[in-house]
MARBA-15339 format. One record per residue (C-alpha): residue number from 1; residue in three letters; x, y, z. Coordinates in steps of 0.001 Angstrom, whole numbers, plus 500000, padded with zeros to 6 digits. Example, Ala and Ser with C-alpha at 12.3 -4.5 7.8 and 13.67 -1.06 7.14 Angstrom:
REM residues 2
  num  residu      px      py      pz
    1     ALA  512300  495500  507800
    2     SER  513670  498940  507140
//
This chain:
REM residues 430
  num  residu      px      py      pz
    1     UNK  415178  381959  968107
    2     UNK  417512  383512  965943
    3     UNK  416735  386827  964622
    4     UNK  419263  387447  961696
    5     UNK  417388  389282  959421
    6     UNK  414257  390989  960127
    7     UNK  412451  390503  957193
    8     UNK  408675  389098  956403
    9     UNK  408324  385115  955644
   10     UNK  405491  385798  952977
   11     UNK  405448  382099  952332
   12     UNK  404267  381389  956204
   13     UNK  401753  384264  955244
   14     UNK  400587  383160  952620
   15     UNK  400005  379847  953688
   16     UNK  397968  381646  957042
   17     UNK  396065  383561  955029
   18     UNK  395180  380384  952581
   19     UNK  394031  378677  955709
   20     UNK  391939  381736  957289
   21     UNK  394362  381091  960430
   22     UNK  395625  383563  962722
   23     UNK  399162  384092  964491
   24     UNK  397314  382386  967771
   25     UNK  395509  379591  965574
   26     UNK  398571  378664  964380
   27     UNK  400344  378709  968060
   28     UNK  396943  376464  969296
   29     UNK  397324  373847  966974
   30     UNK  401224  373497  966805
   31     UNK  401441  373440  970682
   32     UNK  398160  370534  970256
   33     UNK  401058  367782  968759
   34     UNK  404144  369152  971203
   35     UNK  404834  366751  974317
   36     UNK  404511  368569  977663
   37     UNK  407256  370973  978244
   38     UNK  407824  372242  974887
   39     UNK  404840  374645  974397
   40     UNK  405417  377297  972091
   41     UNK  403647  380997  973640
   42     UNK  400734  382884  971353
   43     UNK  402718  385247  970240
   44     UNK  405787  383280  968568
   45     UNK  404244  383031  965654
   46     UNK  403918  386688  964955
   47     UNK  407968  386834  965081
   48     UNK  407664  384259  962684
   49     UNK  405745  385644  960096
   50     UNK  406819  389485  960271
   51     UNK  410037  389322  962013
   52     UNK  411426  386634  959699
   53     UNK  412155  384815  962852
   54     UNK  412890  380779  962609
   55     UNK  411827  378756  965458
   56     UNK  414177  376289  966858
   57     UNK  414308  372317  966742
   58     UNK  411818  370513  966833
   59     UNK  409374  373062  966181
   60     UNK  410633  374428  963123
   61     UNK  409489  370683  961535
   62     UNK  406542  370327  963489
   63     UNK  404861  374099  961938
   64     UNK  405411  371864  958534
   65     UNK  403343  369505  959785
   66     UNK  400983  371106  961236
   67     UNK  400493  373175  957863
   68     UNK  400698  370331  955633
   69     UNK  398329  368523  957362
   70     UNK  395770  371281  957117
   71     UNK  396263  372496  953511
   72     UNK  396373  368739  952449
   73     UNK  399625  368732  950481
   74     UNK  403443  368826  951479
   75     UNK  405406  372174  953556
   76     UNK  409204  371543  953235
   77     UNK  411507  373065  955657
   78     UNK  412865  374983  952760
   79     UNK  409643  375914  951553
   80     UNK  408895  377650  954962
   81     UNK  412301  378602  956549
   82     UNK  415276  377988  954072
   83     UNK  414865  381859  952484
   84     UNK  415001  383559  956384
   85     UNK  418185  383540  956640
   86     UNK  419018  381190  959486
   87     UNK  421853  378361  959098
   88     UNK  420819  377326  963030
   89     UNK  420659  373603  963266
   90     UNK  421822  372874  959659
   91     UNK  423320  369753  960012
   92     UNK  426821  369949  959393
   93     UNK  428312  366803  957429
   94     UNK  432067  366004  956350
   95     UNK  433403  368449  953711
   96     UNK  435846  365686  952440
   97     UNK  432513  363216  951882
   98     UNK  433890  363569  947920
   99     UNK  437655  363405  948784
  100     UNK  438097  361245  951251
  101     UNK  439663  357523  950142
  102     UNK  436959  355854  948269
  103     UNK  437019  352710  950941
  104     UNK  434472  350461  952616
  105     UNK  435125  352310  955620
  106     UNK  434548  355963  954337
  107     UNK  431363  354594  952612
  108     UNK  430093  353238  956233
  109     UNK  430976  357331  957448
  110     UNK  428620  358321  954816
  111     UNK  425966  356172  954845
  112     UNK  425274  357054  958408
  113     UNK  425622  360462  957604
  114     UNK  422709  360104  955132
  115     UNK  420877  357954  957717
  116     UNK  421422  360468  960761
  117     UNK  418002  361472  961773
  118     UNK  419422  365663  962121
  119     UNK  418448  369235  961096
  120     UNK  418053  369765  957416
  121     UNK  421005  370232  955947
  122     UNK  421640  374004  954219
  123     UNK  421201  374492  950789
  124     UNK  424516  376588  950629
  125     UNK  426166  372772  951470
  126     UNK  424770  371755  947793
  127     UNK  428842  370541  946085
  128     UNK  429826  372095  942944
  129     UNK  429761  370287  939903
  130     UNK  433175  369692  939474
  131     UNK  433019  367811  942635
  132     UNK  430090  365878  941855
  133     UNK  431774  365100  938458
  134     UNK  434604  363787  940653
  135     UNK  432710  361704  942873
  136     UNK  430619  360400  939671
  137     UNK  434101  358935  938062
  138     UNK  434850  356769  941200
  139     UNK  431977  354389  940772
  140     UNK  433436  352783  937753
  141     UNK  436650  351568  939443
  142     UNK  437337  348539  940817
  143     UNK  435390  348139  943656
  144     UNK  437807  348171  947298
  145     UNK  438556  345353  950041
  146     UNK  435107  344461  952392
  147     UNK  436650  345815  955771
  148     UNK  434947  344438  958616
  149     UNK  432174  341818  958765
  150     UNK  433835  340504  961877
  151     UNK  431123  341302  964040
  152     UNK  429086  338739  966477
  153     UNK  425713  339397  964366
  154     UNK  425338  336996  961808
  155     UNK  424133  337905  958515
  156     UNK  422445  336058  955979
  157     UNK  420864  335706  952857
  158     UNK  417207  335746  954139
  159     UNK  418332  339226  955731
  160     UNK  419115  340472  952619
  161     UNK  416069  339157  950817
  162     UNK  414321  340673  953529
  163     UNK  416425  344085  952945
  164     UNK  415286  344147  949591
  165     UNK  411588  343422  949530
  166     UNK  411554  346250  952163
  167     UNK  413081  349015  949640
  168     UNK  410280  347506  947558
  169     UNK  407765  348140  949286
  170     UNK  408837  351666  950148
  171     UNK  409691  352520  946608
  172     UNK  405905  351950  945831
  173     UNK  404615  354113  948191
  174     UNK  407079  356774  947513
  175     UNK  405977  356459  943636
  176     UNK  401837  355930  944863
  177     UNK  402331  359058  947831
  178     UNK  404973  360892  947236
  179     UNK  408926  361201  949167
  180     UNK  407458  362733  952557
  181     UNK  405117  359480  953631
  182     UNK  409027  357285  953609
  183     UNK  411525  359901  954119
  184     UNK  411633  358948  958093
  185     UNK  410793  355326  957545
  186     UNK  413727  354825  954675
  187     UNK  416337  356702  956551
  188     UNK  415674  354063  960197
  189     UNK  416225  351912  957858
  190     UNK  419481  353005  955964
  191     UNK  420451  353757  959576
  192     UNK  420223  350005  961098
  193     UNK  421603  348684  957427
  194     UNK  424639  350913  958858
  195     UNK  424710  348870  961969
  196     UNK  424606  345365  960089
  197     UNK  427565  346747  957848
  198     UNK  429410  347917  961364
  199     UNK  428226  344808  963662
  200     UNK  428152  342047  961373
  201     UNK  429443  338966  960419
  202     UNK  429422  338403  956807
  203     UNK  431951  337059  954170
  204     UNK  433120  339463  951130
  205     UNK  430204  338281  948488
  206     UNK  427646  338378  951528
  207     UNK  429292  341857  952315
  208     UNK  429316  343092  949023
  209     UNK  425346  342106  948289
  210     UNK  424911  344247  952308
  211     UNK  426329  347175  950440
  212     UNK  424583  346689  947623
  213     UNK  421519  347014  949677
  214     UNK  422434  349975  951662
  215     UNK  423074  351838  948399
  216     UNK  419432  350838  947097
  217     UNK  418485  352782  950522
  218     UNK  420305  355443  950462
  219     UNK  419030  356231  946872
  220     UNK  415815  355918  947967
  221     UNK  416697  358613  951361
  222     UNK  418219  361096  948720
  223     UNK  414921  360602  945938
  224     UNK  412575  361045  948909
  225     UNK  414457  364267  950196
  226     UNK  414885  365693  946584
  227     UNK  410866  365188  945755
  228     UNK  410333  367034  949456
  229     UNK  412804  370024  948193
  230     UNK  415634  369677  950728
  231     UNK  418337  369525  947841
  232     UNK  421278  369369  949914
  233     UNK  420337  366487  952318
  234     UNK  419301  364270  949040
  235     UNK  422603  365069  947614
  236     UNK  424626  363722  950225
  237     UNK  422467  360657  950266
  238     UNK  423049  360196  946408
  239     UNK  426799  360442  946784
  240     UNK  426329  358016  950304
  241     UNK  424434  355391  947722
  242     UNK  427498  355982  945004
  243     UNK  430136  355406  947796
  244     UNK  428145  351889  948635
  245     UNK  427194  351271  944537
  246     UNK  431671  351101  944426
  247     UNK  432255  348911  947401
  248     UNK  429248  347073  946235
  249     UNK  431108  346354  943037
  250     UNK  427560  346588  941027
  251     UNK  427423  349273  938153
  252     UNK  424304  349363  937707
  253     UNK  423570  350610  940924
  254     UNK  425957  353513  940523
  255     UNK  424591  354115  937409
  256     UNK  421181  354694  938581
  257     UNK  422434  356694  941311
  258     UNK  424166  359095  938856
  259     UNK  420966  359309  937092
  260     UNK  419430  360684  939980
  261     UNK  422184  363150  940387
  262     UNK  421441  364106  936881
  263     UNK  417317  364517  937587
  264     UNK  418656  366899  940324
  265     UNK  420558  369229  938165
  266     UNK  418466  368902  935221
  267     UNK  415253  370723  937416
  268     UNK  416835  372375  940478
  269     UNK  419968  374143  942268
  270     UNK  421552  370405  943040
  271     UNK  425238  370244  940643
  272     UNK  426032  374610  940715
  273     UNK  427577  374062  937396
  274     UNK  427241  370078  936790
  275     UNK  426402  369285  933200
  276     UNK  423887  366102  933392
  277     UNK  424395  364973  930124
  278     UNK  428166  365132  930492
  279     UNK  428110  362841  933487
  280     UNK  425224  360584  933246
  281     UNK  426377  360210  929083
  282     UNK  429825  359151  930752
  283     UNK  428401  356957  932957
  284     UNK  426256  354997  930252
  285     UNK  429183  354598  928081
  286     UNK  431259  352688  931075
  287     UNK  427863  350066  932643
  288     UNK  426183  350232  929268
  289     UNK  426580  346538  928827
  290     UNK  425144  345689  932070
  291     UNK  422121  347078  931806
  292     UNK  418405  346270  931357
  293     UNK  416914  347454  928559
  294     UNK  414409  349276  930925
  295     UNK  417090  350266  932710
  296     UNK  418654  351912  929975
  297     UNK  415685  353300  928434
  298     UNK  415048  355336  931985
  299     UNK  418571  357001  931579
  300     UNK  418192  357809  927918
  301     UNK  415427  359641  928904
  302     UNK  416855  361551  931670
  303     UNK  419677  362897  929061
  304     UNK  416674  363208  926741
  305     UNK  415211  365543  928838
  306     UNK  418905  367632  930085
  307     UNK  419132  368297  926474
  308     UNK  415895  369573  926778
  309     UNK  416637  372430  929331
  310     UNK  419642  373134  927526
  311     UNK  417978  373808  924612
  312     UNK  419428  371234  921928
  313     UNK  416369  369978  920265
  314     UNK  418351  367644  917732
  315     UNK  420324  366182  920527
  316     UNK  417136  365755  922651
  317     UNK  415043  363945  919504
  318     UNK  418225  361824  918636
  319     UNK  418487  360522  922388
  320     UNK  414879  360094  922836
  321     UNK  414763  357935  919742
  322     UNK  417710  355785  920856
  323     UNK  415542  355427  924563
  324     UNK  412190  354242  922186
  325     UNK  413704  352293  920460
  326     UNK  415470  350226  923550
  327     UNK  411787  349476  924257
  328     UNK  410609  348435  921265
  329     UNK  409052  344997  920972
  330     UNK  409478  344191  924993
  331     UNK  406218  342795  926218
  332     UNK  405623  344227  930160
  333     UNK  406800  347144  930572
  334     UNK  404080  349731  929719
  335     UNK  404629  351595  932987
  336     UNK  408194  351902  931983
  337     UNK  407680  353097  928140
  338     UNK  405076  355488  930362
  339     UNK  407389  356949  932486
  340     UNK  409963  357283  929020
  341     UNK  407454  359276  927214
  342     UNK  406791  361645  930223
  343     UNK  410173  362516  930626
  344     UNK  410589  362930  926767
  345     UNK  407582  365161  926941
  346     UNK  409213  367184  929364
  347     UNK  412366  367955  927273
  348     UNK  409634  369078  924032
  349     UNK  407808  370797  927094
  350     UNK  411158  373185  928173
  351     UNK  411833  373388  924155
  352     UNK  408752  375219  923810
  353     UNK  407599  372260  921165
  354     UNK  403782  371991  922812
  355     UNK  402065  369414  920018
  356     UNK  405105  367386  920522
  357     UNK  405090  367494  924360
  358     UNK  401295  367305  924482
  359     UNK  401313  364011  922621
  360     UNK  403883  362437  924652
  361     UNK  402481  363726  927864
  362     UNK  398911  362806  927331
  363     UNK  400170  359195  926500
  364     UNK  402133  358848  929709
  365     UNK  398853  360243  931753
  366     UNK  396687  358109  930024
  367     UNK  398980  355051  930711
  368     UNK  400425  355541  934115
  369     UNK  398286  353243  937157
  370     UNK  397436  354749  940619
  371     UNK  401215  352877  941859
  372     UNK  403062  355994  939668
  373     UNK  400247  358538  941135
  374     UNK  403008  361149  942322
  375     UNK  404592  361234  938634
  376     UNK  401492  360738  937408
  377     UNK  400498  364562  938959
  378     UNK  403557  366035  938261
  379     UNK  402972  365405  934387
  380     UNK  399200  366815  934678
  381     UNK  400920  370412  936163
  382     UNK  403361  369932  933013
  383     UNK  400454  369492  930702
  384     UNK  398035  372274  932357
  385     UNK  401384  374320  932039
  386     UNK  401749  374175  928386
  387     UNK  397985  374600  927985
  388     UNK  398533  377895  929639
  389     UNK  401346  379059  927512
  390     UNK  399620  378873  924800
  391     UNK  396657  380861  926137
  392     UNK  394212  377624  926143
  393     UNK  393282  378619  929710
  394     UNK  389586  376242  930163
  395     UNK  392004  373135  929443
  396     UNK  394720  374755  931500
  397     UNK  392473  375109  934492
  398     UNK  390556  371778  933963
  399     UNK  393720  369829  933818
  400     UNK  395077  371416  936787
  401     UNK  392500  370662  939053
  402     UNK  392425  366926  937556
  403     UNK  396234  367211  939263
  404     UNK  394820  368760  941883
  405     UNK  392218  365762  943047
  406     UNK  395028  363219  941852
  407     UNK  397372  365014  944597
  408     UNK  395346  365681  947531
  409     UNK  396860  364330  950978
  410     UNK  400288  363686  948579
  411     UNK  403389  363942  950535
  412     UNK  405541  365717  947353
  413     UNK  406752  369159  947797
  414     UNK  407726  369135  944131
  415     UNK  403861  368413  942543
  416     UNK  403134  371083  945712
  417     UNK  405249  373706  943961
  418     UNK  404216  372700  940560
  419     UNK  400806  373668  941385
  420     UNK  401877  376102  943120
  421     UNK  403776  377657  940623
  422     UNK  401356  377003  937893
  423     UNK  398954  379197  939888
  424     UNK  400891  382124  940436
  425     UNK  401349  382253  936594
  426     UNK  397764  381906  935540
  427     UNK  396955  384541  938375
  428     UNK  399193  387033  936615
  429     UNK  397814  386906  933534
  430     UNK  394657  387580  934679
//
C-alpha cells in the first residue's frame, strides 16, 4: 500500500457509516469475492479510511464493488480513491496519442490503448484544451491509406453487421442502466475489434467500414467511463474513436465523437481550458451537410447547453431554437426531441431561468421511456435541484426520491453524485 499522505478518506467513511459497516465488515465481505490467495487482513481497512491509505490492484476495484453493490448505486474509483493522493497503478498511456501522425497505424496504437483492460488512468493525464482543439481539427481531413488488412482472418460484411448490432445492443443498456453494467463488456469488445483491424484480411472499403466500427466502440468505452466519473480514461477513448472516425473517412462519426468531448467539458474537469462551443460549433460547420436531422438536433443542443454554463442566455435561446426547429414536422423521433428539450432545460437550469427550465425538463421526463432510464434520472436530480433553489423544498424532496426509485441498482456514478450532491445541499439548508 502506498502511504503518501496520511490524511482521512471521508468519502470511504461516509459511505461505512451510510451502511452501518465496520472497518472488519468491510474486510469480511471484500475478502468474500477475492480468489484464494489474495485475502485482504481485518485491519486494512482502518489504514484505508483514517490513514488515507489506497489498497493495491485488484482490490482497490473490488472495495467499489463491494460498496456499490450494497448501497445499490455506482462507487467509482475516483469517487473512493482518486482524492488520496496515490498515482500507483495509473495506467500510463502515450503522451504523443494527440501528436503522433494521424495514420491507420497510430489509430490501431490507440484503440488498444482505450481497449486495454488496466488501472484507471489519473485524472492529472486529462489533455489541455489546446490539445484537444488540435486533435478535434484532424477529423475533417482527408481520411489516410488502410495499412494492413493482410492478415489470414477473413473479414466480412456479416462481421460487421454483426459488429454493429452489438454496439446496439450495448448502447441500450448503457442508456436503460447506466455506463458501469458495459464498461467491461464494450472495452473486450473494442479490444478484439483491435485484433480484426491487426489480423485481418479486408480490402480498403471493407477496412474503412472495420474502423468505422471500432470508432462506434470506442465512443461507447469513453461515454461509459465518463458517466462512471473516470474522466481521463473516457478521454483517451474519445480521442481513440476520433483517430478511427479519420481513417474511417465518415464525418459524422467524428462529429459525434467531438460532441462527446464537448458534454465532457461542458459538466466536468475533461478539456482544462477547452471551449465546447468553439470546437463542437467548428465541427458542425465542416459535416453539417452530412448529417441527420436528429443528428444535428443532438449537437445543437449540446452547444445549447455550453452556452448555458457560460452564461450567454441569447446565444443559448438562439441555438436552442435552431436545434427545435431541425425537428420540427419529423414524425418518430419523440425520444430524440426528448432528449433535445432536456439538454435545453439544462442550459435555462445553469442560467438560473427555473420556469423556463422547469417546462422543458418536465416535458423531457414526461416523454422519455424506461430505454433512456439513466438520462431519464439525471433530469429528475436537475428538476428536484431547481425546486430547491427556489426554496420549494416538498417538490424538491418528492422529485428526488421519484429519481431515487427510477435509479436504484443503476450503474451511473454521475445520477450517483447528482443525488448525492443534491443531498448535501438540501442538508445544509436545513
Amino acid at each position: 500500500m502506498a502511504d503518501l499522505v496520511r490524511k482521512r478518506n471521508d468519502e470511504l467513511a461516509r459511505i461505512l457509516h451510510q451502511l452501518g459497516w465496520s472497518p472488519e465488515r468491510l474486510a469480511r465481505e471484500v475478502n468474500a469475492v477475492l480468489p484464494p490467495g489474495m485475502a485482504i487482513s481485518s485491519t486494512a481497512p482502518y489504514k484505508w479510511r483514517d490513514r488515507g491509505m489506497v489498497p493495491r490492484s485488484p482490490h482497490d476495484q473490488t472495495v467499489c464493488e463491494v460498496l456499490a453493490r450494497s448501497v445499490g448505486i455506482a462507487v467509482t474509483y475516483e469517487q473512493l480513491w482518486g482524492q488520496m493522493g496515490s498515482n500507483r497503478g495509473a495506467k500510463m498511456l502515450s503522451p504523443r496519442l494527440l501528436t503522433d501522425p494521424w495514420t491507420a497505424d497510430t489509430a490501431q496504437t490507440a484503440l488498444r490503448e482505450a481497449g486495454a483492460d488496466g488501472a484507471p488512468v489519473r485524472l492529472t493525464d486529462l489533455f489541455r484544451g489546446d490539445e484537444l482543439e488540435q486533435a478535434a481539427r484532424h477529423w475533417a481531413s482527408p481520411p489516410p491509406h488502410v495499412t494492413g488488412g493482410e492478415g489470414a482472418l477473413r473479414i466480412a460484411p456479416e462481421q460487421l453487421a454483426d459488429l454493429r448490432l452489438s454496439y446496439e445492443s450495448k448502447q441500450r443498456l448503457e442508456r436503460a442502466y447506466g455506463g458501469g453494467l458495459i464498461l467491461d463488456l464494450a472495452k473486450a469488445e473494442l479490444a478484439m475489434v483491435g485484433k480484426l483491424l491487426e489480423l485481418g484480411s479486408y480490402d480498403e472499403p471493407l477496412g474503412r467500414e472495420l474502423y468505422g466500427a471500432a470508432s462506434r466502440l470506442a465512443r461507447l468505452v469513453g461515454w461509459a467511463n465518463y458517466d462512471m466519473g473516470n474522466d481521463a480514461a473516457a478521454q483517451r477513448a474519445f480521442v481513440a474513436a476520433l483517430r478511427a472516425a479519420h481513417v474511417s473517412g465518415d464525418s459524422r462519426l467524428g462529429v459525434g465523437v467531438v460532441g462527446c468531448l464537448a458534454v465532457q467539458a461542458t459538466y466536468n474537469s475533461g478539456g482544462r481550458g477547452l471551449d465546447p462551443v468553439a470546437m463542437l460549433s467548428t465541427a458542425l460547420r465542416a459535416a453539417d451537410d452530412v448529417l441527420t436531422p436528429c443528428e444535428r438536433a443532438l449537437q445543437l443542443g449540446r452547444i445549447a447547453r455550453a452556452h448555458g454554463r457560460k452564461g450567454e442566455q441569447i446565444s443559448a435561446e438562439a441555438v436552442a431554437e435552431r436545434a427545435f426547429r431541425v425537428l420540427e414536422g419529423l414524425d418518430g423521433h419523440d425520444q430524440e426531441r426528448a432528449d433535445l428539450e432536456g439538454m435545453v432545460g439544462e442550459g435555462f437550469l445553469l442560467l438560473g431561468d427555473h420556469e423556463q427550465a422547469r417546462g422543458l425538463l418536465q416535458a423531457a421526463i414526461e416523454t422519455l421511456t424506461a430505454e433512456r432510464a439513466r438520462v431519464k434520472a439525471l433530469l429528475m436530480v436537475r428538476l428536484a435541484d431547481s425546486y430547491r433553489r427556489t426554496e420549494e423544498r416538498t417538490e424538491a424532496e418528492q422529485t428526488a426520491d421519484r429519481a431515487r426509485r427510477l435509479a436504484a441498482g443503476m450503474q451511473s456514478a454521475r445520477v450517483a453524485r447528482a443525488l448525492r450532491e443534491f443531498d448535501t445541499a438540501m442538508r445544509a439548508e436545513t
